[in-house]
N, C-alpha and C positions, 0 to 999 in steps of 0.2 A: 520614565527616563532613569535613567542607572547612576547613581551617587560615585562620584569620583572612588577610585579605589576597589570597584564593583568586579568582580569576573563573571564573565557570559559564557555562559555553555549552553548546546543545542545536542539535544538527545532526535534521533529518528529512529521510532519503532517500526517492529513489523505487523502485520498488518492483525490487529485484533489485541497487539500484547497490552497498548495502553489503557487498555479496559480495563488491565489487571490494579494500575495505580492509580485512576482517576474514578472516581464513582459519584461524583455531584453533579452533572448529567450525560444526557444520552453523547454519543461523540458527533450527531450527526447536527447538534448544536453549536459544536464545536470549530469542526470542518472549517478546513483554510483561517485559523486562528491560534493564534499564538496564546499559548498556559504558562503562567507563573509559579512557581512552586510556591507551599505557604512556608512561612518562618519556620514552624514549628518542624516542619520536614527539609529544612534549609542545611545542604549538606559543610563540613569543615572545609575547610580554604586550604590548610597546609598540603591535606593527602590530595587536596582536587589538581594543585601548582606541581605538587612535586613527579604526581603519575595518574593522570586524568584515567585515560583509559580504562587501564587495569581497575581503578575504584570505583570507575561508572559497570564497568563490568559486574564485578563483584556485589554492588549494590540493589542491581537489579537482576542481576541472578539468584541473591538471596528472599529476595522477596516472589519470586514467581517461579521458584519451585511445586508448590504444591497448589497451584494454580492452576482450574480447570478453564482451557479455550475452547469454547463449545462451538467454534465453528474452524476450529484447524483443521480439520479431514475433508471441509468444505474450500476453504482455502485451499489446501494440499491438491483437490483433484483440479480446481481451476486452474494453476498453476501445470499442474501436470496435463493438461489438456489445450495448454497456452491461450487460454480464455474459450472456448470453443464450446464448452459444455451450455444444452439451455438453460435456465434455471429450474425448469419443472425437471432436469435430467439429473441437476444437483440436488435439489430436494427428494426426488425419490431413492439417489444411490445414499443419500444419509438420512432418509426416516425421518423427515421432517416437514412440514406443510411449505410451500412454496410462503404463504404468510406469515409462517413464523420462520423461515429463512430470513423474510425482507426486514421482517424486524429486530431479527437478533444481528444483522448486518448494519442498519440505521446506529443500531444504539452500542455496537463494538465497535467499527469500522470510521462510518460514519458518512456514507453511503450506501446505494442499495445493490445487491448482487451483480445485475447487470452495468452498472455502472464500473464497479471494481473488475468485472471482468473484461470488459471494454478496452481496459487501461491494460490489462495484460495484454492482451491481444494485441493493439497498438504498440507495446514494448517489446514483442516478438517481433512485432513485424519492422519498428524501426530497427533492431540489431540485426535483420535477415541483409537489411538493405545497408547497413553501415558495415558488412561484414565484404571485407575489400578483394576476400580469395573469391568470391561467389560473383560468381557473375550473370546472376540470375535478373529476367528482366522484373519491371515492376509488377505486371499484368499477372507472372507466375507464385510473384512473393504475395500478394493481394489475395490472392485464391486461396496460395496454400495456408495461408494467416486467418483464413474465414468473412475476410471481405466479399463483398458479392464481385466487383469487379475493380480495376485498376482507377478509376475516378472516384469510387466510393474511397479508396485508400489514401489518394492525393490530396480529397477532400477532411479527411480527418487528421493527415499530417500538417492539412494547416491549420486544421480550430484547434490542433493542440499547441503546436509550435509557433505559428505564425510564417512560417516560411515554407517553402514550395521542394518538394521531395527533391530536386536536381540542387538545389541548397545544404542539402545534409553533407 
């Protein structure tokens, strides 16, 4: 609970960066849970009131410069392949064992490969269909998104949203 007088702020990282400032465990412990900063890394109030942004910026820019993300080229191709890649096809194009992909994903991410890439893939495919100049049917957005067929897509628009694709 937050002491009268308290200010709240919510940082969302991208995908691997909070690795850089959290190391008391894996993130896949973590997942769907909310992190407290500790005191001693308790940032000042006046510069946070006066211009959040720029010092959250700033604060976490300076700390994750010289920080290596051992799976940004892995990220990088899923993204660039809108979730599509297998995992044996991402582990081989970065020289990495499909095992220790899963696990250096568990413990940066906080999920496993095919999971996170799932979620691209699903987020391609809802912005093909929320995209209002297109008038593409579902059947052809499903396909070209790497579903197997148009049910397979209707289906997983609702275990993620809850509501039924002619809803969006």
């Amino acid at each position: 609970m937050l002491s009268p007088g308290s200010i709240f702020f919510g940082v969302c990282f991208k995908p691997a960066a909070f690795a850089n400032f959290y190391k008391y465990a894996d993130l896949n412990e973590l997942t769907n849970s909310t992190i407290e900063l500790e005191q001693s890394i308790s940032l000042p109030k006046d510069e946070l009131i006066n211009s959040p942004f720029s010092y959250f910026n700033q604060y976490y820019i300076d700390r994750i410069r010289n920080k290596d993300v051992p799976l940004h080229s892995v990220i990088t191709d899923i993204h660039n392949s809108n979730g599509r890649l297998s995992i044996y096809e991402l582990s081989k194009r970065n020289y990495i064992t499909t095992r220790q992909l899963e696990r250096y994903f568990k413990s940066h991410i906080g999920m496993s490969p095919k999971e996170y890439s799932n979620i691209v893939r699903f987020q391609k495919a809802l912005s093909e269909i929320r995209n209002l100049t297109n008038k593409r049917s579902l059947s052809d957005i499903a396909v070209d998104c790497g579903f197997y067929d148009r049910s397979h897509l209707t289906n997983e628009i609702k275990r993620n949203t809850g509501i039924s694709p002619s809803q969006l």
